[in-house]
N, CA, C and O atoms as a DFTB+ gen file, in Angstrom:
404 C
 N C O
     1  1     118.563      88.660      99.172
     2  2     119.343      87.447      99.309
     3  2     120.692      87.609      98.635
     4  3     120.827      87.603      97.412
     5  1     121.649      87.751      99.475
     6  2     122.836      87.640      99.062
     7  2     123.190      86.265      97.998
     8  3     123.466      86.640      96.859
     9  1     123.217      84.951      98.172
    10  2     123.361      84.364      97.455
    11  2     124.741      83.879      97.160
    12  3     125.572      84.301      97.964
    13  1     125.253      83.019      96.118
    14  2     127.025      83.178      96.322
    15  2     127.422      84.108      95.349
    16  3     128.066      83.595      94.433
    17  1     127.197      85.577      95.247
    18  2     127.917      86.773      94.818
    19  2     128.798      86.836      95.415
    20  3     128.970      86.469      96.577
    21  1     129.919      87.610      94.268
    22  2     130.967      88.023      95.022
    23  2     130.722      89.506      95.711
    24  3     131.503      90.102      96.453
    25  1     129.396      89.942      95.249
    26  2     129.861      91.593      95.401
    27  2     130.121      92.087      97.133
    28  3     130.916      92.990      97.393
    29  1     129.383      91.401      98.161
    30  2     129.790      91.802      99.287
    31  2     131.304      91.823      99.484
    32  3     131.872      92.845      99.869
    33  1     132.008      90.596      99.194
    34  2     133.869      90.638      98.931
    35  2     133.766      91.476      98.439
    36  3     133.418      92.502      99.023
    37  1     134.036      91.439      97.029
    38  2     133.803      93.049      96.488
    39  2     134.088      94.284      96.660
    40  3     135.015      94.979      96.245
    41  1     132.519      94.652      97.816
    42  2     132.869      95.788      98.937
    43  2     133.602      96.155      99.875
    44  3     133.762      97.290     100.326
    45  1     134.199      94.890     100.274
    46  2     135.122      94.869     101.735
    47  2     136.391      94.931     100.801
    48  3     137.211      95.838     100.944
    49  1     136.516      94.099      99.987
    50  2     138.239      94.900      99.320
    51  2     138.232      96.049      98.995
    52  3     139.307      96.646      98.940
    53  1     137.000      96.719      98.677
    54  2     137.325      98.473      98.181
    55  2     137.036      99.049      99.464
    56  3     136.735     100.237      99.585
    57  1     137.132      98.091     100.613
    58  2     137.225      99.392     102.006
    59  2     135.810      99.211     102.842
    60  3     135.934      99.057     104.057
    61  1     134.393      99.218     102.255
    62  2     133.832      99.002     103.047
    63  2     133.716      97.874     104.564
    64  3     133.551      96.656     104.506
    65  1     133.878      98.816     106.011
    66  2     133.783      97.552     106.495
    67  2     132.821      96.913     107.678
    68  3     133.273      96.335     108.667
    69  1     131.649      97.082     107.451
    70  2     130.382      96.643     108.013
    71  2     129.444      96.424     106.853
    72  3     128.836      97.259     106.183
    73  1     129.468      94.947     106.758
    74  2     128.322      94.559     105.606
    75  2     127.598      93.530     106.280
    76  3     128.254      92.648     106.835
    77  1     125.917      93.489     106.337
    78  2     125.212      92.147     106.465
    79  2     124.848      91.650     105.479
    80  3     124.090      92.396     104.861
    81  1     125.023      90.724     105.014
    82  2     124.226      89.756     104.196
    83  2     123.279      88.789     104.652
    84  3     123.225      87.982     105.580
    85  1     122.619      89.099     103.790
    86  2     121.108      87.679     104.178
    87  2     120.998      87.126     103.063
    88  3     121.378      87.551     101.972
    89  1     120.234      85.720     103.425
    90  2     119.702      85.153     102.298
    91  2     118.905      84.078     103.069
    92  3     118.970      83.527     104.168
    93  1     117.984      84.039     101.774
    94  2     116.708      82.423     102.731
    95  2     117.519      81.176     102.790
    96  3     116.875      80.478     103.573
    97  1     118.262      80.689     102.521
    98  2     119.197      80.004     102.320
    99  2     119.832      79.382     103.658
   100  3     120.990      79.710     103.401
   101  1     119.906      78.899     104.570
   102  2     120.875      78.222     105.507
   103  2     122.232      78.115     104.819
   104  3     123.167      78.909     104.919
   105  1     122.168      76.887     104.033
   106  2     123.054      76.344     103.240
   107  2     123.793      77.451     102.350
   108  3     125.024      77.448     102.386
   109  1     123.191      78.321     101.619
   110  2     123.946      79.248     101.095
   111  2     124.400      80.316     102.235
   112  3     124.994      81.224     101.653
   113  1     124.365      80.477     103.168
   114  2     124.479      81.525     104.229
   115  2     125.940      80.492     105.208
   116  3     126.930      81.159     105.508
   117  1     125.936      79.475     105.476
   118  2     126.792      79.278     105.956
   119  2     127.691      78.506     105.036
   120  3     128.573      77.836     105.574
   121  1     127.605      78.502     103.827
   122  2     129.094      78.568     102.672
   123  2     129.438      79.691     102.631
   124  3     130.524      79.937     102.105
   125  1     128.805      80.533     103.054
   126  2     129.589      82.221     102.284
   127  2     130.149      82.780     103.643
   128  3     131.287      83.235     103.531
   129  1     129.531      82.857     105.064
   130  2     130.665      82.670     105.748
   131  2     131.678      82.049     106.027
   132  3     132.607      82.628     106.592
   133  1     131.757      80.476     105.641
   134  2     132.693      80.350     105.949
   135  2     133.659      80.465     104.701
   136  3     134.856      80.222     104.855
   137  1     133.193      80.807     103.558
   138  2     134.715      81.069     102.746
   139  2     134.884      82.787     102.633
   140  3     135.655      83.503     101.993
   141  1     133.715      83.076     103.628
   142  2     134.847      84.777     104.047
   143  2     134.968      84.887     105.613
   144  3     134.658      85.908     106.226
   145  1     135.277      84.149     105.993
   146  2     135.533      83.750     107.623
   147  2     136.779      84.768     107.858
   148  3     136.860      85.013     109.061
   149  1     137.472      85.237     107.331
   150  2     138.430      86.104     107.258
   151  2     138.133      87.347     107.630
   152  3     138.738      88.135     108.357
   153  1     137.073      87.436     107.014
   154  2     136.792      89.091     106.671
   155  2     135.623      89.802     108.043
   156  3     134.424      89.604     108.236
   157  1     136.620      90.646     108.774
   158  2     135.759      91.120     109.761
   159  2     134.761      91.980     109.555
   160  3     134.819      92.606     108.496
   161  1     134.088      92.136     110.087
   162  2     132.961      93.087     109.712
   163  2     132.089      92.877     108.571
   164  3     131.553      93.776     107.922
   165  1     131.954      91.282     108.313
   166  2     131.153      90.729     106.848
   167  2     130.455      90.220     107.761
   168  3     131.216      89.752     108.608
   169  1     128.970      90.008     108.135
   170  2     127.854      89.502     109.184
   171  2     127.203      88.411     107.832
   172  3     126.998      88.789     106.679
   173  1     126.996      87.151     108.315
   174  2     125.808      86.271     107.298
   175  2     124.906      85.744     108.049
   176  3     125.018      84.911     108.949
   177  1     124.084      86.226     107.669
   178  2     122.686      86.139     108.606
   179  2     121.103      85.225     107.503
   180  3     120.809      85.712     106.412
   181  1     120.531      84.302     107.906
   182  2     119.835      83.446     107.652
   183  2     118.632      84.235     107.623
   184  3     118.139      84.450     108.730
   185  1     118.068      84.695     106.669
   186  2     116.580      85.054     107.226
   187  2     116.177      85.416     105.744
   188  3     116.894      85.338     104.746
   189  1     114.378      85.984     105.864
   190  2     113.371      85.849     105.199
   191  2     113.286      87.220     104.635
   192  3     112.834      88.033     105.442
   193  1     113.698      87.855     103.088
   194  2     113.255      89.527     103.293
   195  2     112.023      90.025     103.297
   196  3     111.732      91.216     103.401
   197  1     111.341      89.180     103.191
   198  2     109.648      89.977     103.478
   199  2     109.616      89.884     105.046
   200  3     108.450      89.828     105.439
   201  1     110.485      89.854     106.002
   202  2     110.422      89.511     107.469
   203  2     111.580      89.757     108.088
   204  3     111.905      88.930     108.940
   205  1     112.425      90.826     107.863
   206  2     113.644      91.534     108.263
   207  2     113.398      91.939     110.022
   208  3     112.698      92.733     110.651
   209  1     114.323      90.979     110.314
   210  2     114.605      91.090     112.148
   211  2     115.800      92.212     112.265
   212  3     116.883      91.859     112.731
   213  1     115.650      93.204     111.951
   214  2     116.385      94.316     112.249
   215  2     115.643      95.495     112.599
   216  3     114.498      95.563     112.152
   217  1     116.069      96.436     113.310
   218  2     115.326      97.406     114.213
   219  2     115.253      98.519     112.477
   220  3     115.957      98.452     111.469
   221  1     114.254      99.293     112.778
   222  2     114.201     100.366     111.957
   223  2     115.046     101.418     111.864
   224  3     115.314     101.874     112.975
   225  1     115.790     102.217     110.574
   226  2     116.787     102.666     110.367
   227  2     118.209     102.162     110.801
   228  3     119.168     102.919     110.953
   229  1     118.251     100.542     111.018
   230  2     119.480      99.730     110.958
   231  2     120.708      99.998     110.141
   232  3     121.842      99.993     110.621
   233  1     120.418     100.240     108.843
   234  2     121.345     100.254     107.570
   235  2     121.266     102.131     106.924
   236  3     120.341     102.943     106.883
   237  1     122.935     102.207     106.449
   238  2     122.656     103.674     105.829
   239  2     122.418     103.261     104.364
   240  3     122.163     104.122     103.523
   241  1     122.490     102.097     104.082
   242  2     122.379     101.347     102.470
   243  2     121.713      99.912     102.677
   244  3     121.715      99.058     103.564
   245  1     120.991     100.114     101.083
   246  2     120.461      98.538     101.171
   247  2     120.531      98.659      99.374
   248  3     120.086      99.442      98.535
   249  1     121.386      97.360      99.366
   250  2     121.587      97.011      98.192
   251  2     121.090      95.641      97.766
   252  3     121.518      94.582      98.224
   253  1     120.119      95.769      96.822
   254  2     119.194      94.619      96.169
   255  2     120.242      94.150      94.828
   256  3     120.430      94.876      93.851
   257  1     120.681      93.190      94.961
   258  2     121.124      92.817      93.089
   259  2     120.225      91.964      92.381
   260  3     120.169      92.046      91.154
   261  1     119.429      91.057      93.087
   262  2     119.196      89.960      92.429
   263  2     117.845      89.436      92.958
   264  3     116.984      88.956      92.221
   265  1     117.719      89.579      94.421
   266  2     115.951      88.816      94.657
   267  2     115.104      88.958      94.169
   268  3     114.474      87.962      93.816
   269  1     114.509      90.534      93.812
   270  2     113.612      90.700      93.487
   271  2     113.251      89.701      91.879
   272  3     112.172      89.353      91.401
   273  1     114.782      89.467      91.361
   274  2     114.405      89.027      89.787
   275  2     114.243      87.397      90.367
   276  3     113.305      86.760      89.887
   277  1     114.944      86.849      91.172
   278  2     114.661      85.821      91.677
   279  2     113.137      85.481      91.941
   280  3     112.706      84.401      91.537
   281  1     112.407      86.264      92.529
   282  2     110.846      86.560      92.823
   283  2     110.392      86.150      91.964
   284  3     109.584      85.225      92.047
   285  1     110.866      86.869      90.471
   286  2     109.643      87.286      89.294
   287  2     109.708      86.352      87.921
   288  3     109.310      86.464      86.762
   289  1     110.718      84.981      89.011
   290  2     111.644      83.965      88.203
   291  2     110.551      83.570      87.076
   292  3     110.942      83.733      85.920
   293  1     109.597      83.211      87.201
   294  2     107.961      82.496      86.951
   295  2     107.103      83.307      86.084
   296  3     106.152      82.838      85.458
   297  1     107.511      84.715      86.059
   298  2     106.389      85.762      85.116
   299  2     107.052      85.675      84.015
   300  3     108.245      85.375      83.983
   301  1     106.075      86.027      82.604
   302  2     106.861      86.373      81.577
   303  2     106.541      87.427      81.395
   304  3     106.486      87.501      80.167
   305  1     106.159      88.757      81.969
   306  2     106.096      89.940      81.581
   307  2     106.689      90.545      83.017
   308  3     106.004      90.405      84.030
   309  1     108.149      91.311      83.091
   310  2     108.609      91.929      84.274
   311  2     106.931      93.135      84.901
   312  3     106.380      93.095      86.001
   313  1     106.547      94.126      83.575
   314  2     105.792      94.908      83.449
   315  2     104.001      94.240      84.089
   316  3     103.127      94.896      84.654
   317  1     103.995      93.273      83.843
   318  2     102.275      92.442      84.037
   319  2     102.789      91.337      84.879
   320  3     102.855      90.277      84.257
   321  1     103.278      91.263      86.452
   322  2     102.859      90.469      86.881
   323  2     101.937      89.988      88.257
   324  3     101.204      90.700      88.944
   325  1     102.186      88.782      88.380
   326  2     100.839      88.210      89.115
   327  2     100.559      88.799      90.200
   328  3     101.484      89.502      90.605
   329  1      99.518      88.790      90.923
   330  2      98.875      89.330      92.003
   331  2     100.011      88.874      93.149
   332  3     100.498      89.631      93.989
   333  1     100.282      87.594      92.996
   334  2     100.964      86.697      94.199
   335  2     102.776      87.402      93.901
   336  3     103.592      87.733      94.761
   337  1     102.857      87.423      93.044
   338  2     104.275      87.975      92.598
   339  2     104.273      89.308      92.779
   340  3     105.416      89.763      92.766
   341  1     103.563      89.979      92.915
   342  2     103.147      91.493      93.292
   343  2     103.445      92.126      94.365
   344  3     103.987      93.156      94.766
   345  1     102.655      90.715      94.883
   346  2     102.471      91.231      96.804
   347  2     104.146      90.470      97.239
   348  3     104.976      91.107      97.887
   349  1     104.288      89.644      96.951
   350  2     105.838      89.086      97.619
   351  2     106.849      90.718      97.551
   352  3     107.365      91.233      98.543
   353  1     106.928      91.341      95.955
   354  2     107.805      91.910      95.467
   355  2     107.277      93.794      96.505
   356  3     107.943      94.813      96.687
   357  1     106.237      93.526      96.801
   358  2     105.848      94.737      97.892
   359  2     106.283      94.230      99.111
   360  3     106.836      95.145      99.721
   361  1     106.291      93.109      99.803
   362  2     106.634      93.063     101.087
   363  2     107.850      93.359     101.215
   364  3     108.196      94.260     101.979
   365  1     108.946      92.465     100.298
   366  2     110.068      93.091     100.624
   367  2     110.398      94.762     100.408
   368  3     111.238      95.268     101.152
   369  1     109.783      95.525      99.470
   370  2     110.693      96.688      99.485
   371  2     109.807      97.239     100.971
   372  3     110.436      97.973     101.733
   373  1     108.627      96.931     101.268
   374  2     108.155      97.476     102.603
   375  2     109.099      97.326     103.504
   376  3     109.491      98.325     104.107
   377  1     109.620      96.127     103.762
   378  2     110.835      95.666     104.452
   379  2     111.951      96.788     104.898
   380  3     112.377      97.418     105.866
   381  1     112.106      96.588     103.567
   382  2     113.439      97.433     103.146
   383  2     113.457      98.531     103.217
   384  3     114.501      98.898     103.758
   385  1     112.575      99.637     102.839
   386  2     111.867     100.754     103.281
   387  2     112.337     101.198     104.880
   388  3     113.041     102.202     104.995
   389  1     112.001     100.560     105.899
   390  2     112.239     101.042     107.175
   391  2     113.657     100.690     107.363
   392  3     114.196     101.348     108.253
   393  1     114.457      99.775     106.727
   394  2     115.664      99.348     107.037
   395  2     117.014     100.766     107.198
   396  3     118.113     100.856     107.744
   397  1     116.051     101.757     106.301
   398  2     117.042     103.162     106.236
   399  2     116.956     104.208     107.074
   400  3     115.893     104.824     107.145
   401  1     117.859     104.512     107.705
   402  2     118.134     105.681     108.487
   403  2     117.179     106.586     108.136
   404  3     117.165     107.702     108.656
């Protein structure tokens, strides 16, 4: 989940220029396009990361900053947590896993 980071801007001012961002978010997904409505080749896309609608080997990068800690918002041990927090924090990197070339 992208989220309102700046780092995708970020990337596109140091040159990168094909970035998707996702996030579960509607509402956060269509504020962040439209205050980078400018920027071509910045995609904001609405969706679920344990449920990535992209074909396999889509991306040559996948950059996580923040969901997974978002996930584990609720544990107090990063090292011991819950069964249910476990399996969320496996689906997505399963996800993510095929997302690479």
């Amino acid at each position: 989940g992208c989220g309102n980071s700046s780092v995708s801007f970020d990337m596109f001012s140091c040159g990168y220029g094909s970035i998707t961002n996702i996030d579960y978010s509607a509402v956060c997904i269509e504020t962040m396009a439209a205050r980078h409505a400018d920027c071509p080749g910045m995609e904001w896309l609405q969706m679920d990361a344990r449920n990535l609608a992209f074909p396999e080997g889509a991306f040559d990068v996948v950059l996580e900053k923040g969901t997974l800690d978002a996930m584990m918002v609720e544990e107090k041990d990063p090292w011991k947590v819950s069964p249910h927090t476990a399996s969320l924090v496996h689906q997505v990197l399963k996800e993510v896993m095929f997302q690479r070339c």
